[in-house]
C-alpha positions, 0 to 999 in steps of 0.5 A, spaced: 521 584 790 525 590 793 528 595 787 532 601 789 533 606 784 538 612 786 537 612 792 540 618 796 541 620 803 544 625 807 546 627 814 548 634 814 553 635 810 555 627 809 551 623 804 551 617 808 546 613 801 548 616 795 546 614 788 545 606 791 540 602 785 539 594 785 534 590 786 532 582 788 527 579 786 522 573 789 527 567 791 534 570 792 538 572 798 542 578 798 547 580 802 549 587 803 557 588 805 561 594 807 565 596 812 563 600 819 559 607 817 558 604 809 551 606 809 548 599 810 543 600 816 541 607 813 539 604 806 535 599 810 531 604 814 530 607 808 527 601 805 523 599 811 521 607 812 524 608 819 527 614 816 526 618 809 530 618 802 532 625 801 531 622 793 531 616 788 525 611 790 525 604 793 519 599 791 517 593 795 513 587 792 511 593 787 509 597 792 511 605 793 515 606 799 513 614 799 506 613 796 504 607 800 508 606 806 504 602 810 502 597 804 510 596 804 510 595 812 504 589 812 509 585 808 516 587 810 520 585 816 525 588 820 530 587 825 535 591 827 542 589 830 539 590 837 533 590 837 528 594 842 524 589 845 519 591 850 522 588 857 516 589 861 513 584 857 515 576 857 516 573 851 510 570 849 506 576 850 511 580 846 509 576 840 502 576 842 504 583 841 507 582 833 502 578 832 497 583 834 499 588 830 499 584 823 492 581 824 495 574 825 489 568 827 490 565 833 491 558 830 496 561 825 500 565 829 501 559 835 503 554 829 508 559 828 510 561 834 511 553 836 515 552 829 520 558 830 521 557 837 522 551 837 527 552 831 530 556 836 531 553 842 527 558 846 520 554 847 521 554 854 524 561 855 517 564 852 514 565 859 519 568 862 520 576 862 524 579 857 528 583 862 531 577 864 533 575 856 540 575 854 542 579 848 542 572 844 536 571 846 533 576 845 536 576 837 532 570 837 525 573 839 525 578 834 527 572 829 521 569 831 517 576 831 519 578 825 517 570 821 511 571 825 507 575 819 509 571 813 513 576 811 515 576 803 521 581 804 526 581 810 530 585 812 536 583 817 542 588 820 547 584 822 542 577 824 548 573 826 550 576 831 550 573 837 547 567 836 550 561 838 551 556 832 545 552 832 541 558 832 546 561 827 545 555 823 537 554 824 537 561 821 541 560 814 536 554 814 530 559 815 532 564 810 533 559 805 526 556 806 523 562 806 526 564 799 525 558 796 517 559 799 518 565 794 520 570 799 526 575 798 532 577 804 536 583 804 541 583 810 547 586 811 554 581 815 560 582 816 560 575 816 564 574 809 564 566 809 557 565 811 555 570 805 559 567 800 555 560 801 548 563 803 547 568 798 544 569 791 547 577 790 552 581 793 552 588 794 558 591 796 558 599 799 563 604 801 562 611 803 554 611 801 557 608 793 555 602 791 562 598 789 559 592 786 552 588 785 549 582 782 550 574 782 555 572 788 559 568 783 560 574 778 562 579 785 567 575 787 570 572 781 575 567 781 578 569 788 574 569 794 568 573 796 573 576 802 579 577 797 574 581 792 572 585 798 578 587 800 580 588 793 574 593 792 574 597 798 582 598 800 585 604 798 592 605 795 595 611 797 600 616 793 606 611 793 602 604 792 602 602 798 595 599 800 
């Protein structure tokens, strides 16, 4: 579903992505971990298209993203960390809006906005404005927006974060319903816990590289996965000390 290879990607003088190669196919979940400033959310806008590779290629359910970026984007989903949400408009119009631009019928896209607004405990909230929205809110209205179009790749920056936890916890039941229907989700967190128990891969960054990446077991070994990440991103200085 998602294969990068040697992807590569500077600013400046700085190489925020370098040399970053993995792939996840239909079915799996996989989480994308680092510490602040690793090179997760630039190797997400790679992916998704908001920005592009200096080198290396990304494919998406066998679609080019330099050759074909638009057939990439009727197929992928992306949420930022904090979304941009158009805030003149109400909810329901907004994903009216979504559900627009991807040709979603009528039926379909009330089905679904039913389903994961209720989901999600927003029903009642749709008519409202978004300017009246708060963050966790509005986290949730992308959530919906993004599920709107059957998207068969997911990309999510930091998706728990400020979600109460029913919402966190219908959130990890969608991401697996979804994969389980066929789909891939690719989703950086700083959530160590919640990505050992709900990921199928790992991939572990630090300063554009990739330390580590495959199946959740075989990252973090015998330990922990925040004992393995720990391990593989702290530096030992000179005398030993960490």
């Amino acid at each position: 579903m998602l294969k990068i290879e040697n992807l590569r990607k500077a600013f400046g003088e700085k190489a925020a992505v370098d040399g970053v190669s993995l792939s996840i196919a239909p079915g799996e979940i996989c989480g994308f971990i680092g510490r602040n400033g690793a090179g997760k959310t630039t190797t997400i806008k790679c992916v998704c298209g908001i920005i592009s590779a200096d080198g290396g290629e990304i494919f998406v359910d066998g679609r080019n993203t330099r050759t074909d970026p638009l057939g990439v984007k009727r197929v992928v989903a992306y949420i930022p960390d904090n979304p941009d949400i158009y805030e003149f408009l109400t909810g329901i119009q907004y994903l009216n809006f979504v559900a627009d631009i991807f040709g979603v019928s009528g039926e379909t896209r009330r089905e679904r906005i039913e389903r994961y607004a209720g989901a999600f405990e927003l029903t009642r909230d749709l008519a409202q404005s978004v300017s009246g929205y708060s963050h966790g809110m509005k986290q949730k209205l992308a959530l919906i927006s993004a599920l709107i179009h059957n998207p068969k790749l997911m990309l999510l920056d930091e998706p728990f974060v400020g979600l109460d936890p029913n919402a966190a916890r219908e959130l990890r039941r969608i991401m697996r319903e979804r994969c389980d229907a066929g789909g891939a989700i690719f989703f950086s967190t700083h959530a160590l816990e919640v990505a050992e128990r709900l990921c199928d891969k790992i991939a572990i960054i630090k300063e554009g590289k990739l330390l580590a990446f495959g199946p959740t077991e075989a990252v973090k070994g015998n330990s922990s996965l925040e004992s393995a990440f720990f391990e593989l991103t702290d530096v030992t200085d000179a005398g030993g000390e960490k």
